[in-house]
C-alpha positions in Angstrom: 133.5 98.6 -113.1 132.1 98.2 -116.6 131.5 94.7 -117.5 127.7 93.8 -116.7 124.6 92.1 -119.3 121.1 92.0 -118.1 118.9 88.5 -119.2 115.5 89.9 -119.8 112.6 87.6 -120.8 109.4 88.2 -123.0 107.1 87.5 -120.1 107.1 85.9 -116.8 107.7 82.3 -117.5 109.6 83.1 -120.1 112.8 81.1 -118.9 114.8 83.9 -117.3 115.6 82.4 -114.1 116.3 79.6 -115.1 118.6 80.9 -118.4 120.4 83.3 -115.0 121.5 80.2 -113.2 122.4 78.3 -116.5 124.5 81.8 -117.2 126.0 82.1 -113.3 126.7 78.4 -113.3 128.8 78.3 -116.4 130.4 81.5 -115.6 131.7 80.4 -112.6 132.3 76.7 -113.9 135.1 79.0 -115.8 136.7 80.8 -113.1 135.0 83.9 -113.7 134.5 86.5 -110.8 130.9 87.4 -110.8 127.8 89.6 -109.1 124.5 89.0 -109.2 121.2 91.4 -108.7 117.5 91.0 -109.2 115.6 93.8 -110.9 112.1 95.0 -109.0 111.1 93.8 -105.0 111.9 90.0 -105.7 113.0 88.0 -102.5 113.4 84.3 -103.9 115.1 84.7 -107.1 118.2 86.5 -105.1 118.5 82.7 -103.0 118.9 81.3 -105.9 122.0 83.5 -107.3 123.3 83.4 -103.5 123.5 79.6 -104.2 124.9 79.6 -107.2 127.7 82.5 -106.6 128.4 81.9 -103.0 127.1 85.7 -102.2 124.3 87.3 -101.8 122.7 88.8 -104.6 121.2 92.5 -104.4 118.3 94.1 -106.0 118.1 96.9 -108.9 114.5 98.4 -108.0 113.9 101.4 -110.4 110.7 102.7 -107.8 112.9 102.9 -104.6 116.2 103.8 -106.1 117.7 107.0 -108.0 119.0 106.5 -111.3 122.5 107.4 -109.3 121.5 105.0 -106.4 121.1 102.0 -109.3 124.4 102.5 -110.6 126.4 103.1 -107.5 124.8 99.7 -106.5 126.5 97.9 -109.9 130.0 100.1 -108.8 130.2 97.8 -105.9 130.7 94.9 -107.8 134.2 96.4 -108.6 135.7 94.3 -110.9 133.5 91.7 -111.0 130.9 90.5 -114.3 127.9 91.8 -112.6 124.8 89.5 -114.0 121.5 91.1 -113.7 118.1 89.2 -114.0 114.9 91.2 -115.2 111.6 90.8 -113.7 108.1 90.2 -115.5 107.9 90.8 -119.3 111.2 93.3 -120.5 109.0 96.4 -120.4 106.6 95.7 -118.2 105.9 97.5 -115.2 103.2 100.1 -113.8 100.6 101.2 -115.6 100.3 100.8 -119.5 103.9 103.3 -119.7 105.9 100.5 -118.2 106.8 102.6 -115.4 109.9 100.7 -113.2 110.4 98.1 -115.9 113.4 96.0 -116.0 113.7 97.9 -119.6 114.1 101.2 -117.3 116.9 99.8 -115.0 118.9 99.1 -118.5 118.6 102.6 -119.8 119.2 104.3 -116.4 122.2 101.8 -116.3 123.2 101.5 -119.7 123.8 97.7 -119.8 123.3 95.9 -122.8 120.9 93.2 -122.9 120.3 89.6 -123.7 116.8 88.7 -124.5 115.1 85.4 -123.2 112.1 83.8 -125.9 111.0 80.8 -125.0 110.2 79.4 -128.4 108.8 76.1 -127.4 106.1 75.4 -129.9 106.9 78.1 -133.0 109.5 78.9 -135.5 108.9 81.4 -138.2 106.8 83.7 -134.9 110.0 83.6 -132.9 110.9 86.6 -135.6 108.0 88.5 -135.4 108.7 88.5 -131.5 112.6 89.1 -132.2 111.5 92.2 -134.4 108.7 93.7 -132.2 110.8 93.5 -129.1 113.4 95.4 -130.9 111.6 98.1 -132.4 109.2 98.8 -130.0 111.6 101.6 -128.6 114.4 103.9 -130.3 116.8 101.9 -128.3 115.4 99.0 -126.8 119.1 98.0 -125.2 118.6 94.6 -126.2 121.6 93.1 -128.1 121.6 89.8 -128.3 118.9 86.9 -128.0 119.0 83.1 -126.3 116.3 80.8 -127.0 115.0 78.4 -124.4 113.5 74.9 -124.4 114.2 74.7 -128.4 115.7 71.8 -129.9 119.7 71.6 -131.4 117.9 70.9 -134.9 116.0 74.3 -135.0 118.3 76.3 -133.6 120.1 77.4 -136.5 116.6 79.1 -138.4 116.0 81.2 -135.5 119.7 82.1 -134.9 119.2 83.2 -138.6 116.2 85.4 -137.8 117.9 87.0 -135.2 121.1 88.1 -137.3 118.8 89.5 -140.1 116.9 91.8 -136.9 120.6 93.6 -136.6 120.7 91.3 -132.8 123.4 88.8 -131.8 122.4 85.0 -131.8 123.9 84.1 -128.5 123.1 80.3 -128.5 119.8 78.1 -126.7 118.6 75.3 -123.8 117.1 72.7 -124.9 114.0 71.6 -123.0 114.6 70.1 -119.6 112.2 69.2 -117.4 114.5 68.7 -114.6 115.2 72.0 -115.0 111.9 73.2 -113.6 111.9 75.0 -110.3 108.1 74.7 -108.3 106.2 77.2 -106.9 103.5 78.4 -104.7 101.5 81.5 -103.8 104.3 83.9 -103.8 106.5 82.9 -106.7 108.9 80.0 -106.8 109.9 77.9 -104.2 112.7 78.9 -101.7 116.3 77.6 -102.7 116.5 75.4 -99.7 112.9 73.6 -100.7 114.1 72.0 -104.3 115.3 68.7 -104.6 118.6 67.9 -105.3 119.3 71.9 -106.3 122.9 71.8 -106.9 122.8 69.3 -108.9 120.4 70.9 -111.1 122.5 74.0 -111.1 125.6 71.8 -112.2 123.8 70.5 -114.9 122.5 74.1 -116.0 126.1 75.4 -116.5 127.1 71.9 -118.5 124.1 73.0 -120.7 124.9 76.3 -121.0 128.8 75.6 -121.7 127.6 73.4 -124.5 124.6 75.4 -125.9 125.2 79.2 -125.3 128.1 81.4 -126.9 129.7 82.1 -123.3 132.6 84.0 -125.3 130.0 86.0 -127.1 128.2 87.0 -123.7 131.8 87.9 -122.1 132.7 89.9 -125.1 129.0 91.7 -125.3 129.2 92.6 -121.3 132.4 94.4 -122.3 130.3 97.0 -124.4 129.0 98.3 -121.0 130.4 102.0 -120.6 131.8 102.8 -117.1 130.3 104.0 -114.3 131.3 106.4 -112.0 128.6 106.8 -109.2 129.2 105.8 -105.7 127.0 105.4 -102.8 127.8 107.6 -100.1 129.4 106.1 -97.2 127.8 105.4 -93.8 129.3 106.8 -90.5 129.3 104.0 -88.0 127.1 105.1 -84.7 128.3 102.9 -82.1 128.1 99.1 -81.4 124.6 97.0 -80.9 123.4 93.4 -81.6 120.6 93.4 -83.9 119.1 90.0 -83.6 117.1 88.9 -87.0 114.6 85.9 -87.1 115.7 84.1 -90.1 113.8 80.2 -90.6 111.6 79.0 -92.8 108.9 80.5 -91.6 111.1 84.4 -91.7 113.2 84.4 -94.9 112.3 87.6 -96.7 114.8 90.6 -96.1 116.8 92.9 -98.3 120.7 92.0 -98.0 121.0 95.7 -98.4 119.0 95.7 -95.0 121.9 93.9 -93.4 124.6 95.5 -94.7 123.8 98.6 -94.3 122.7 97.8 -90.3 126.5 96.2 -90.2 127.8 99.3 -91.6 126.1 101.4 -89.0 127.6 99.4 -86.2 125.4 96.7 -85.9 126.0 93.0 -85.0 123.3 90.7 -86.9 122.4 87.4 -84.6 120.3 85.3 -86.4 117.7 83.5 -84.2 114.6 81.0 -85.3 111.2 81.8 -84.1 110.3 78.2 -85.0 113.5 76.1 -83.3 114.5 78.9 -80.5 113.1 78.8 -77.3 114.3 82.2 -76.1 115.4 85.4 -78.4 119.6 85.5 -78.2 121.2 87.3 -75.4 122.0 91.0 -75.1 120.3 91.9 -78.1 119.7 95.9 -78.3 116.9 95.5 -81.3 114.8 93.0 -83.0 113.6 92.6 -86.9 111.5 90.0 -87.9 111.7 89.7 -91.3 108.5 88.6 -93.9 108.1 85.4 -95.4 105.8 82.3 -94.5 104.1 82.1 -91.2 101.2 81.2 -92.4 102.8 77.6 -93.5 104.0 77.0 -89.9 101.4 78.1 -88.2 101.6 75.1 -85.4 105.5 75.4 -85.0 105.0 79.1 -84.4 101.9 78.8 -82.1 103.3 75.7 -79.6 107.0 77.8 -79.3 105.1 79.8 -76.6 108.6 81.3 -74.4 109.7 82.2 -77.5 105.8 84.4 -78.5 106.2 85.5 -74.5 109.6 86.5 -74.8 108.6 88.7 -78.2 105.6 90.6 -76.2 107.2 90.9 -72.9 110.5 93.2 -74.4 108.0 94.5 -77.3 106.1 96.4 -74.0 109.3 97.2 -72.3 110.2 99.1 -75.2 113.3 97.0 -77.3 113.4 98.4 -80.7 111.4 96.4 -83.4 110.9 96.6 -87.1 108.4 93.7 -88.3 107.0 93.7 -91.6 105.1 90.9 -94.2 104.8 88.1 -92.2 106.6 89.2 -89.6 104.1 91.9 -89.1 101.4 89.1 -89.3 103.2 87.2 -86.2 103.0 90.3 -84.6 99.3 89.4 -84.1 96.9 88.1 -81.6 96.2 85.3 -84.4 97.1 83.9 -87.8 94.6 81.9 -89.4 93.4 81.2 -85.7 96.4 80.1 -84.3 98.2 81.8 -81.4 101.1 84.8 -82.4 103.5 86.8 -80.5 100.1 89.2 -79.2 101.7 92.6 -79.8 99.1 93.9 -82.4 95.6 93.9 -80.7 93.7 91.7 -83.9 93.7 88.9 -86.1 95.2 87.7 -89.4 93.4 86.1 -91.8 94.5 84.7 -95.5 92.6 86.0 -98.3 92.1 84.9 -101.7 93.8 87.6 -103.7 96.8 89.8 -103.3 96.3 92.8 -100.9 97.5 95.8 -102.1 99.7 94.5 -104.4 102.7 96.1 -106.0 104.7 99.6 -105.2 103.6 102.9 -102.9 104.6 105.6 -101.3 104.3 105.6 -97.2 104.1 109.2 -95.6 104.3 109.5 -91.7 101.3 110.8 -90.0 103.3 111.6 -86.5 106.4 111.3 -85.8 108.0 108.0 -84.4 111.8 106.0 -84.5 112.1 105.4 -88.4 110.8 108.3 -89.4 109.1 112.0 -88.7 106.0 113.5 -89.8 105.4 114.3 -93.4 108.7 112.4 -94.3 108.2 109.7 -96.3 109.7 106.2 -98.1 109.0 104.1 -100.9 107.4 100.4 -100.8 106.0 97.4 -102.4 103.5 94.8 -100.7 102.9 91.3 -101.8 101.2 88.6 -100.1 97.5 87.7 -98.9 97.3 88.3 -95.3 93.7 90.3 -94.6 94.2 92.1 -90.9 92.0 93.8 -89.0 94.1 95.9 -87.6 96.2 97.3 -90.2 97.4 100.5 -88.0 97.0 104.2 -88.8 100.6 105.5 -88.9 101.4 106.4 -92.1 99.4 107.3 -95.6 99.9 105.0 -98.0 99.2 106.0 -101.8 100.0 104.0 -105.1 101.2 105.5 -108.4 97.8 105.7 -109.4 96.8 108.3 -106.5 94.3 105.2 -104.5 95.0 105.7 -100.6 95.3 104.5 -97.3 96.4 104.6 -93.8 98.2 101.6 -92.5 101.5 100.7 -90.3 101.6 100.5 -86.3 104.6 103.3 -85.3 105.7 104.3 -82.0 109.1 105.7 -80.7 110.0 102.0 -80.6 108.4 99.5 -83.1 107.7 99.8 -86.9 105.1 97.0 -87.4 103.6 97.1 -91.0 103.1 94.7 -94.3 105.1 97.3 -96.5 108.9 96.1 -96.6 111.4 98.1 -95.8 114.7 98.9 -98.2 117.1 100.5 -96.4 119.5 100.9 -99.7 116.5 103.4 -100.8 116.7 105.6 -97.2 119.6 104.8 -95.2 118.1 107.2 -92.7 115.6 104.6 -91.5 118.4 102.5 -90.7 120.2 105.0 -88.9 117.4 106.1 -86.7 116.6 102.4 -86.2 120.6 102.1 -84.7 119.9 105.3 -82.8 116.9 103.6 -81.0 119.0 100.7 -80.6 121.5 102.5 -79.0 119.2 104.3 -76.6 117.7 100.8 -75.6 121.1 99.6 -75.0 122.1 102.6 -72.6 118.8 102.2 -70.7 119.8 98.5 -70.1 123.1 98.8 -69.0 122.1 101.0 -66.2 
């Protein structure tokens, strides 16, 4: 596999999401095979590929993944254009070095890339920006440049400007206000909350087939040298039904998670927390997922078999991995309503982001993901304030700040960091293992 851009934006709100499903629309408005990933930790923007392609898209996180790991993910894609969105501002990520940047998944992957300026409200500047973008490193990776929410009449200045900074002009989209997706307090809204979505998506491909150089994209995703790496395969350790909450409520998990669970021998049954009375039937395992309790926090409090049901295997020792919001069900309370009971404490919402952004978790015993002193990477994004955050493992940011946090036995791994199995495939192996045991115990 060879053929891949990546659509990188200026700054967050520059137009990149939107510019992705203008680009995935069109492409497959053409008949044209595609893939899509995410760069960083993001859950929401992947829904929105998944709705446009058909399949699920993946994620390209330059923290939790090897340069080799990043690549074999993109081999996958096998013959397929693989269509990678960036994440924040091109080279912004930790600290002032732009550690983990979307600019540091294009070197490590070598794909060229297709900057996003929204130019709304300037001419002449849109060069300066061009230029600085460009320069800024030896290679920046970036060859070519669309424009959004400029006008037809413009267009042809700027696509000047960007010949004369040695870049490709690779067309525009015109303002749109139906083009806008809403948000909250964790990014944009899920794909299943807009209004008349496919629609919009229709109409972002009939824009983009009219306004960008599709050709000119094709031809500059072709410049992409080969690569070789492949992730290693996963032994399958016997047969188990893993059953995943998956609602509104419970809509943040890795696809990687899933697959890689399937690989290992595991049956995914999707259940609702909110609808579902009772958890689904010969289950060896449970995972409850993040996402947002906290705006269904009467659904979730009056499904009480379903809270009972939770507890009552939880203490008899099924295998459970809850983290974000699942972790926050986990609770004796959220916000003052009634949760699942598991974690002695209460859950509160704050009014800023709690330890926001990537670390490293350490075990401090040993217990069914992982043993003492071994360790995994993580990110954490949300608001929930707990009073019982748990003492398993050490947490400690790139900056060297750290804490304990995470609730681990031989059974459960209850914690807001997320898990990404594509980054330790061991996790998910011991998580089967335990699984596995659970099942032999029941059969008896």
């Amino acid at each position: 596999m060879s053929r891949r851009i990546l659509i990188a934006g200026t700054h967050s709100g520059s137009g990149k999401t939107t510019l992705t499903l203008a680009m995935l629309s069109a492409l497959k408005k053409k008949g044209i095979q595609i893939a899509s990933f995410k760069c960083g930790p993001d859950f929401i923007d992947p829904q929105f590929h998944r709705q446009m392609v058909g399949i699920p898209g993946n994620n390209l996180d330059p923290f939790m993944l090897s340069r080799e790991q990043l690549r074999a993910a993109l081999s996958e894609a096998d013959d397929r254009l693989c269509v990678i969105e960036g994440v924040m501002g091109y080279y912004d990520g930790v600290g002032i070095e732009g550690k983990y940047s979307t600019f540091d998944v294009a070197c490590q992957t070598q794909t060229p890339v297709i900057l996003v300026i929204n130019a709304r409200g300037m001419y002449t500047s849109a060069g300066a920006i061009i230029k600085g973008f460009h320069e800024f490193k030896k290679d920046s990776m970036i060859r070519g440049v669309i424009f959004n929410s400029v006008s037809e009449k413009v267009y042809p200045g700027l696509s000047k400007m960007v010949v004369e900074c040695g870049l490709r002009p690779l067309g525009f989209l015109p303002y749109n206000e139906n083009f806008k997706i809403g948000s909250r307090h964790l990014g944009l809204l899920q794909s299943h909350e807009v209004h008349q979505l496919k629609e919009k998506l229709s109409l972002l491909g009939e824009s983009a087939l009219k306004y960008i150089d599709i050709e000119g994209v094709l031809s500059l995703s072709q410049t992409a040298p080969a690569i070789e790496e492949k992730r290693e395969a996963l032994t399958p350790l016997g047969k188990v039904r893993v059953a995943v909450a998956s609602d509104n409520a419970f809509c943040f998990i890795y696809q990687e998670n899933l697959d890689i669970l399937r690989q290992l021998g595991a049956e995914i049954v999707f259940f609702s927390p909110l609808k579902d009375e009772n958890l689904p039937e010969d289950i060896d395992a449970l995972y409850l997922p993040g996402g947002y309790p906290e705006l269904h926090l009467h659904e979730l409090a009056k499904n009480v078999p379903m809270r009972e049901e939770i507890r009552t295997k939880a203490a008899e020792g099924l295998p459970l991995i809850a983290e974000g919001g699942g972790y926050a069900y986990l609770h004796e309370h959220l916000e003052g309503h009634e949760m699942a009971g598991i974690i002695r404490g209460n859950v509160k919402m704050g009014s800023k982001l709690q330890h926001f952004g990537y670390h490293t978790l350490t075990a401090l015993h040993d217990a069914m993901l992982l043993k003492k002193n071994e360790s995994f990477r993580t990110h954490e994004y949300h608001y929930y304030q707990s009073d019982s955050e748990g003492s398993s493992f050490r947490a400690q940011k790139p900056d060297g700040r750290q804490w304990k946090c995470v609730h681990s036995t031989a059974s459960m791994y209850a914690g807001f960091p997320y898990l990404f199995f594509a980054h330790k495939p061991k996790m998910a192996e011991n998580f089967i293992k335990t699984a596995l045991q659970w099942k032999k115990k029941r059969k008896k």
